[in-house]
N, C-alpha and C positions, 0 to 999 in steps of 0.2 A: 330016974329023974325026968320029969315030963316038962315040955317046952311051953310055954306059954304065950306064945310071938303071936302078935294078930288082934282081930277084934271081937267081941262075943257080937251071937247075931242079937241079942238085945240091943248092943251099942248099935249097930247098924239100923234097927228099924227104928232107931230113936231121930238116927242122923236123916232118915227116910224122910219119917213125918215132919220134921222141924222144915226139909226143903220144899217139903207138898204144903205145906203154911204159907210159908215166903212167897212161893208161886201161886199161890190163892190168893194174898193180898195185893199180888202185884199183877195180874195178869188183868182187873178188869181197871187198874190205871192204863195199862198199855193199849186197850182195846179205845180206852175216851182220848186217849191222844190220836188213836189212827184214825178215829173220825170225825179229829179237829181238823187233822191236819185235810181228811177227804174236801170237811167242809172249805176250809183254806182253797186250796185248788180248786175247787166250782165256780168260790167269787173270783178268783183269776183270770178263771176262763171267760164268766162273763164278764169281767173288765177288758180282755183281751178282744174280745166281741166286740166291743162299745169304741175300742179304740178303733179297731181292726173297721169297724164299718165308717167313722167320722174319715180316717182316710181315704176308705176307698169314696165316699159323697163327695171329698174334697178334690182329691187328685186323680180319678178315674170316670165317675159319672155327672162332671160337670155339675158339682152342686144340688141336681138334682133329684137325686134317692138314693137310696141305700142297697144293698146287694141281696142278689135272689136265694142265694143258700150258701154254707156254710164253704162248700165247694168251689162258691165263684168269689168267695173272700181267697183259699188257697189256691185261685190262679195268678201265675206273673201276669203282667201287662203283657200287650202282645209288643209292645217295643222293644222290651226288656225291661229287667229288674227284679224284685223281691215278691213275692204275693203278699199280700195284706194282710195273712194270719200265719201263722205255726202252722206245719204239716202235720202233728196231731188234732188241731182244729177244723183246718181245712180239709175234710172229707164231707161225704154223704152222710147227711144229720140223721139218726141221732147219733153222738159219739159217746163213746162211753170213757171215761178217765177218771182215774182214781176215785174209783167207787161210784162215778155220777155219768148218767146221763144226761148230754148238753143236747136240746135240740134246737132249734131253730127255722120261722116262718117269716115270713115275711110277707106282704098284700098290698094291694094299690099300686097296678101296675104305673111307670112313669116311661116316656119313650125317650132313650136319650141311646148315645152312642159309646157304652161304654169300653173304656182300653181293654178291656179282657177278651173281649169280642161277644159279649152281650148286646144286644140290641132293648134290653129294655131294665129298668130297676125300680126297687120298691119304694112308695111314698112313707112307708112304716113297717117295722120288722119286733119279731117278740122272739125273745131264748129263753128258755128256761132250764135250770138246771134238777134234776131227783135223782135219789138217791139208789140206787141200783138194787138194793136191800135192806130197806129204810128200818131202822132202829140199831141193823150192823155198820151198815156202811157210810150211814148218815141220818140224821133225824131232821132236818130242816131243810126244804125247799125254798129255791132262788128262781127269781124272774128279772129280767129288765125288757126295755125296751128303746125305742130309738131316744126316749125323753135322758138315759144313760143314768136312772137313778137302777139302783140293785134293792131287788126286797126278797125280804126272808118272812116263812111261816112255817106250821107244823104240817101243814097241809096243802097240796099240790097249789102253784099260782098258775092260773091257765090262759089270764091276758092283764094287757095294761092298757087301758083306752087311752083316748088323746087327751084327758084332761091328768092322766097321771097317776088315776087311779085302780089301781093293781085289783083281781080276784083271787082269792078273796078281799073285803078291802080291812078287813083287818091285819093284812099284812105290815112290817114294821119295812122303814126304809133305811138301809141299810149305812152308817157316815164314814 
């Protein structure tokens, strides 16, 4: 009498290919979400920018500019207190997170005395964010600049003049 207990390997390579299916239609959902979500967290960071510099203009350089790098937004006051960005933000630009690189310029020197122990800050500053590995890690590039609109395009933004219009200017503004 012979035992039959078990599965033939037909069953098996049946049960194989049915899960190599499944994972074939679901793995390049999973791939557009990771770089929703990348894109997600760029414009964060540039919001976090935009906020992170109107305080430090407001409560650190007297109104009168905006911060030299990304660095002297992640410094406390020298009184004390909080730095004005995240300590992921706050390093030497460019930063790189979740999948994007954030940099950040700034120009138009201003003289003021700020709390950080800068001696001088910007009359205008530009971030922009790209994508580390553009079509994996993100397909669309972000810009802002001191005016705090955020714009998106397929192709690098590399400034935003003073009247607000972004390069390329067919850039979309982001609401």
């Amino acid at each position: 009498m012979k035992n039959n207990k078990g599965f033939t390997l037909i069953e098996l390579l049946i049960v194989v290919a049915i899960i190599g299916i499944i994972a074939a239609i679901a793995v390049p959902g999973l791939l557009r979400a990771r770089m929703a979500g990348n894109e997600a967290s760029a414009i964060g960071s540039l919001r976090a920018v935009n906020s992170a510099n109107i305080n430090y203009m407001t409560n650190c350089a007297n109104g009168s500019g905006y911060a030299t790098s990304l660095a002297e937004l992640g410094t406390p006051p020298t009184t004390g207190g909080q730095p004005f960005i995240s300590p992921d933000l706050g390093v030497a630009s460019p930063v790189t997170k979740s999948g994007y690189s954030i940099d950040y310029t700034g120009a138009g020197n201003v003289a003021t005395a700020a709390c950080t122990g800068s001696a001088a800050a910007n009359a205008t500053y530009f971030s922009a964010a790209a994508p580390v590995a553009p079509g994996t890690s993100g397909t669309r590039y972000f810009g802002t600049s001191e005016a705090q609109t955020i714009f998106q395009h397929t192709a690098a933004i590399t400034a935003i003049n003073s009247s607000g219009t972004p390069t390329p200017n067919t850039a979309v503004a982001i609401k």
